[in-house]
N, C-alpha and C positions, 0 to 999 in steps of 0.2 A: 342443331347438333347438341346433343344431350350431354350434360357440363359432367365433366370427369371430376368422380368422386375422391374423397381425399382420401391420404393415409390412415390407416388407424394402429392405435397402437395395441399388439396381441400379450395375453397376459400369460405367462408360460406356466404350465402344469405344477401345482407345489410338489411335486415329488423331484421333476425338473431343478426347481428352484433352490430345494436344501441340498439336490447334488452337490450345487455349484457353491454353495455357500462351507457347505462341508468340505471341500476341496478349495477352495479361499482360504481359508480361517486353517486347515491343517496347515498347507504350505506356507502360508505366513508363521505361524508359532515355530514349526519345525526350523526353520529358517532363521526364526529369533534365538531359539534353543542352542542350535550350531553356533551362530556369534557369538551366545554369551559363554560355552562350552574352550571354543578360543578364547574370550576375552579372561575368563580365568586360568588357562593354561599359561598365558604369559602374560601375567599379571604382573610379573617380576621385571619384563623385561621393558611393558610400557611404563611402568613409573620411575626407570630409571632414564628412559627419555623423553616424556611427557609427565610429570609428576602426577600421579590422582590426588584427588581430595579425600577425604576422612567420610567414609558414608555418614548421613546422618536419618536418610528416612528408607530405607532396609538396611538391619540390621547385618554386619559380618562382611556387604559389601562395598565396593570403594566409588566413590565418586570420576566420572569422566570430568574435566573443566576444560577439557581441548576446544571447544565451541566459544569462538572469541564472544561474537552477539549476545548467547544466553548469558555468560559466567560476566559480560560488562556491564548489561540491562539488569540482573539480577543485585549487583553488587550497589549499583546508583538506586538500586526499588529501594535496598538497606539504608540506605546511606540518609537518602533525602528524598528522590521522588515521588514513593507511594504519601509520607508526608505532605507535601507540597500538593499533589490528586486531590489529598481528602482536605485540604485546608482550599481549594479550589473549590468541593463538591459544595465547603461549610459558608464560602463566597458569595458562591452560585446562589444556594437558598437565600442567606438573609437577603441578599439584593433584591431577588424577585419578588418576596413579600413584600420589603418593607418602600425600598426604591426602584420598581420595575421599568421607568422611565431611564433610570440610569443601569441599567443591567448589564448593557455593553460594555460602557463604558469602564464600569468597576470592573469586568472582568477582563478587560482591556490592560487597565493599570495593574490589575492581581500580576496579570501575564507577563508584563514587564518588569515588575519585581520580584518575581521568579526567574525570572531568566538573569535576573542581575545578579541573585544572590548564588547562582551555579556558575553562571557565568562571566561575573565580572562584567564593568563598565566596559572595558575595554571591549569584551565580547560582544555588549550588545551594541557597540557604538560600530563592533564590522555586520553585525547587521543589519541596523538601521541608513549604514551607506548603501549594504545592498537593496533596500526598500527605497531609498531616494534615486537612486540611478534606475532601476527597474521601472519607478513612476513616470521620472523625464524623460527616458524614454518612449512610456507609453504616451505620451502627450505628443508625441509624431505620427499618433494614430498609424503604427505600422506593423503589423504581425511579425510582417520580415524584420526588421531591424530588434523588435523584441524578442524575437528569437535570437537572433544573433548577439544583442547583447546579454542573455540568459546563459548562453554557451559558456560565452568571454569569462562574466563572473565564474561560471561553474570549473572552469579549467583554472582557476588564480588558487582553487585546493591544491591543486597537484606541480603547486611552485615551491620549489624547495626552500628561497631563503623565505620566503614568507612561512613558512610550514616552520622553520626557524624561528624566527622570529615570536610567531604565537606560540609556539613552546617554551616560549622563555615569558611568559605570560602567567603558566600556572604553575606549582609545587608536583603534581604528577601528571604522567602522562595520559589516566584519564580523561582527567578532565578538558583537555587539548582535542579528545578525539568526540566528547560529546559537543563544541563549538563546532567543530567538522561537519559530525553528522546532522548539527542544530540551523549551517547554512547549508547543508548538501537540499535537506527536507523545506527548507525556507524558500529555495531555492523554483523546489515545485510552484511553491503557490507564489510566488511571484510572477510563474511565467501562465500561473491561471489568471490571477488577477490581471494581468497587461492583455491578452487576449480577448479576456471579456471587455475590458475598456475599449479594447479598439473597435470590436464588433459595435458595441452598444454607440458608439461617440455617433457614426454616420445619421443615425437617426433623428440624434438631439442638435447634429449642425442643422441639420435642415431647418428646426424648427425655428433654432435660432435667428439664420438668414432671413426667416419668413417676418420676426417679431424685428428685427432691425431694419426692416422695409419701410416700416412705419414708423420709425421715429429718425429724425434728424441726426447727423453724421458727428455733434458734437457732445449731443448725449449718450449717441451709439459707443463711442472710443473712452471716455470717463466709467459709464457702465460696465463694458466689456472688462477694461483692465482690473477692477474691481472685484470683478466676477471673478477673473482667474486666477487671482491671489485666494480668494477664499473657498475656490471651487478644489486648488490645489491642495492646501489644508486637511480638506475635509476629506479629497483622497486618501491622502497620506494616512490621517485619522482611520478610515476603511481598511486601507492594506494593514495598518500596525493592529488591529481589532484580527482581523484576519489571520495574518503570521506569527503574533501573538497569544494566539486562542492556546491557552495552557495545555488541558489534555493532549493536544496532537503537535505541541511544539515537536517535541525532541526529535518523536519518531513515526510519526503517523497515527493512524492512515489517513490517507489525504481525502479532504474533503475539496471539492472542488468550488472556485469561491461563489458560482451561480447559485450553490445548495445552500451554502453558510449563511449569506446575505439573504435569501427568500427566507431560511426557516430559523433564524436568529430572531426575526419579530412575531413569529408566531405567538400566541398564547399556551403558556403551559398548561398542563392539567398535572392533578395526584402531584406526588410526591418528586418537584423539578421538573417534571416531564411524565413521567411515570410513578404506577403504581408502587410503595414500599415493598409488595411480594417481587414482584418483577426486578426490582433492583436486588432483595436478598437472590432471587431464583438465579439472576445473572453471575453475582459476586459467588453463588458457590459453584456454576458452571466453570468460571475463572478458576478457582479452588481446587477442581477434580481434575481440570487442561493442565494446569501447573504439576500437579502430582504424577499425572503419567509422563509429560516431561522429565520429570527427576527420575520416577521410574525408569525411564529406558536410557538415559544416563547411567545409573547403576548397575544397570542388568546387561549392559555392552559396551565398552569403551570403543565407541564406533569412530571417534573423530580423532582419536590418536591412532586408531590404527588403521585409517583413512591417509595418515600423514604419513605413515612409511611405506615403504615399495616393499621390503623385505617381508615384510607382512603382507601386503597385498597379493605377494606372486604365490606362497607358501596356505593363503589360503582353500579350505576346500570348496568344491563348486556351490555348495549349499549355502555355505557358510560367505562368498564370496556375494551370492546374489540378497541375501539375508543382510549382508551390510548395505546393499545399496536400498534396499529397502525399506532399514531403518533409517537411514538418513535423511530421506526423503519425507518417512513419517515425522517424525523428529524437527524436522524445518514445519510441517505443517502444525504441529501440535503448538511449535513453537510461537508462529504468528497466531496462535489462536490465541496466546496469552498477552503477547505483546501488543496484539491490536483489541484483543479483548476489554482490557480496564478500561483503555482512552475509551473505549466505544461505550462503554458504562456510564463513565460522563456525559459522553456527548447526547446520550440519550437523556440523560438527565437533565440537562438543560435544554431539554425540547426539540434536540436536533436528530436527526434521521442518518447514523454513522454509515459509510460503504459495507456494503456485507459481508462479512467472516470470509477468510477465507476458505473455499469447500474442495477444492484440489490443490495436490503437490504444486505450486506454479507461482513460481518468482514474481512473473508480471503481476501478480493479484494487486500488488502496492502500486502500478501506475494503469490501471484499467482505466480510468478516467482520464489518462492522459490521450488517448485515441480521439477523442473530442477536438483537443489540439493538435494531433499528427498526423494519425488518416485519415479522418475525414474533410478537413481543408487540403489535402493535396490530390483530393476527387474521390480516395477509396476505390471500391467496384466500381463508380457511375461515369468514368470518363479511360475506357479499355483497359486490355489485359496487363499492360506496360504500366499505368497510373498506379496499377494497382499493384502491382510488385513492387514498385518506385516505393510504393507508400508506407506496406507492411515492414520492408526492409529500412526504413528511416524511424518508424516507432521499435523495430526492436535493436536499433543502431544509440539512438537515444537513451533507451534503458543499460546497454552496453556500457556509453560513455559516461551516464551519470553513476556507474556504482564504480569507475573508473579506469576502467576500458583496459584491463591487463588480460594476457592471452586468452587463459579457460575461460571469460567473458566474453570475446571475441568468437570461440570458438561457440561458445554458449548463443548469441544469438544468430551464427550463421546455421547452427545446426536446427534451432527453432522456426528459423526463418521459411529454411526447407521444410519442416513439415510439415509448415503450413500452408505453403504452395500446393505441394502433395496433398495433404489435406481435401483443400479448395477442387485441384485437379482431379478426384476420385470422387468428390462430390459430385463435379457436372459430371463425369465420365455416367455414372451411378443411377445420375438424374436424366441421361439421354433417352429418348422413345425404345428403345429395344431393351438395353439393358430392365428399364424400370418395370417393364410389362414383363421381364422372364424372371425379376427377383418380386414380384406382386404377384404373380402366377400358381407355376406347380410345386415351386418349393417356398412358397410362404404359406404358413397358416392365415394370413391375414383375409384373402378376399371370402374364405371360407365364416370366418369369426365374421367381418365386416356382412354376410349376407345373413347370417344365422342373427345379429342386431339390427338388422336392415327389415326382418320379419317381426321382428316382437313390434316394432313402432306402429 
């Protein structure tokens, strides 16, 4: 039976192609045009319930600062932490040259004295409890229970008298909420770190059993206990290098700890990891992502008048579908910056950061987590049921950690369906009849696919 050929991909006519791109690019502008057309006609009426800020980078216009994320990461880049990045970046180097045997380590300690001086002893001492409980736990070698105890910690944010209590900790209420988000993000790579431990342990008991076979049952117990006092150490040592790693303290993005530990002893090359073009080429990509950010903060005050209904119902349809548009732009320009710089670093220090994000989409910050949620609860490879079990506990997860209040709730029931839907129109899609009548008379393809099938 002669093996069925594959898909190919058809390349649509350029005259086609600036159609659609002309009809793109109108209906987005025009759409930005209308929002900002509102956004100046009640100008008056959002700064009297949302205050704007003073524009500073176009002229005449006012600043939005309704966007809690940008207007709090922005304020702490002033403050101290673009500082603290490049006194990291200036770390990073002298170590590698001069001490590369201790490169971890020093930037281990940089990280902890960075996080002390944002955050206070106090700070770092609720997160070093969370890295000790996280460990003993993983020393029961159990997925399940470190899950559960990853939860447990992660629900002790949304306790009120502790939420008290650590507010009476700092002088403002920022800095209360960058501890927050410094164990919410801590939080993740703890529950990588215990995963991988427990995966990897099965392996190394074996050998252990094997190497205790042969030696006498009074050396075996003096040994052992020896071993796990400095086997645990040296954990502990890994996790704090890990959850510590400066660039991606605060806010991501997360590296997962299999990639950090492989690619943390690589050898660098150029300049930290890379080439000086490459890091200037980066640093003004960042530079131009920042500026259309502020850009369409000035040019719409989309997130104050996101906040009121009376505006929302009174908008026009254009103008209506042009806010949700920029919104969505606006989040994405937005993670480009925010994961942007960390990602500059981490390239800079030899490491291989998660990639930008390239669509509107929340998840992009726990992609990596699917490693730990679908895929150990079977995914596709154990029926139709495993697999909805599965999707719907990784976007139940994302839900709970950004803190599971309604529009998040509603957020991942509604994701969740469409990716069932999704999946369901895939096989529908991919069945023997449909596939042969959409490859047939109304695709170009098997046409294109034969007319390449003769030049060979």
């Amino acid at each position: 039976m002669p093996a069925k050929p594959e898909p190919s991909l058809v390349v649509l006519p350029r005259w086609e192609m600036t159609l659609y791109w002309a009809l793109s690019l109108g209906s987005h502008l025009y759409s930005f045009y209308e929002v900002h057309s509102f956004s100046k006609e009640h100008e008056r009426g959002l700064d009297r319930e949302f205050p704007l800020d003073r524009g500073f980078l176009i002229w005449g216009l006012k600043r939005d600062a309704a966007d809690f994320e940008w207007s709090f990461w922005s304020d702490w880049a002033k403050k101290s932490l673009l500082c603290s990045l490049m006194g990291h970046a200036a770390v990073s180097r002298l170590a590698s040259v001069y001490l590369p045997q201790w490169h971890l380590a020093i930037l281990t300690v940089y990280g902890v004295l960075a996080a002390c001086n944002l955050l206070g002893l106090r700070g770092v001492a609720v997160l070093m409890l969370q890295l000790s409980v996280s460990l003993a736990v993983a020393q029961l070698h159990s997925p399940a229970l470190c899950w559960g105890s990853s939860l447990l910690l992660l629900s002790t944010l949304h306790i009120s008298s502790l939420q008290d209590i650590q507010r009476d900790w700092y002088e403002s209420e920022d800095q209360y909420y960058l501890l927050l988000f410094s164990v919410a993000v801590c939080g993740l790579r703890c529950i990588s770190f215990s995963l991988e431990f427990c995966w990897s342990a099965s392996g190394q008991q074996q050998q252990q059993q094997q190497q205790q076979s042969q030696c006498c049952p009074l050396q075996v117990g003096g040994a052992q206990q020896a071993r796990r006092s400095s086997s645990f150490l040296s954990q502990l040592y890994r996790l704090c290098a890990y959850c510590f790693y400066h660039p991606v303290f605060f806010n991501g993005p997360i590296i997962i700890y299999r990639d950090f530990s492989q690619q943390m002893h690589k050898p660098c090359a150029g300049v930290c990891g890379v080439s000086a073009w490459c890091v200037l080429k980066s640093a003004a990509r960042v530079c131009v992502w920042w500026c259309v950010a502020e850009a369409l903060i000035h040019c719409m005050h989309m997130h104050s008048i996101q906040s009121n209904e009376t505006y929302l119902e009174i908008l026009p349809p254009w103008a209506l579908g042009g806010l949700a548009l920029a919104l969505v732009q606006f989040f994405y320009v937005k993670y480009l910056v925010l994961f942007g710089v960390p990602s500059l670093l981490v390239r800079m220090d030899g490491l291989e950061p998660p990639a930008l994000p390239r669509c509107v989409s929340i998840m992009y910050s726990f992609t990596g987590m699917w490693r730990y949620i679908y895929v150990p609860l079977g995914g596709s490879r154990h029926g139709l049921f495993r697999k909805v079990l599965s999707t719907a506990l990784a976007f139940g997860f994302v839900c709970f950690w950004h803190g599971g209040h309604d529009y998040l709730q509603q957020w991942a029931l509604l994701n969740w369906a469409g990716v069932l839907l999704e999946n369901a129109l895939s096989t529908l899609l991919t069945s023997a009849p449909l596939s042969t009548l959409l490859g047939g008379p109304i695709s170009p393809s098997p046409c294109w696919a034969s007319s390449t099938a003769s030049l060979r």
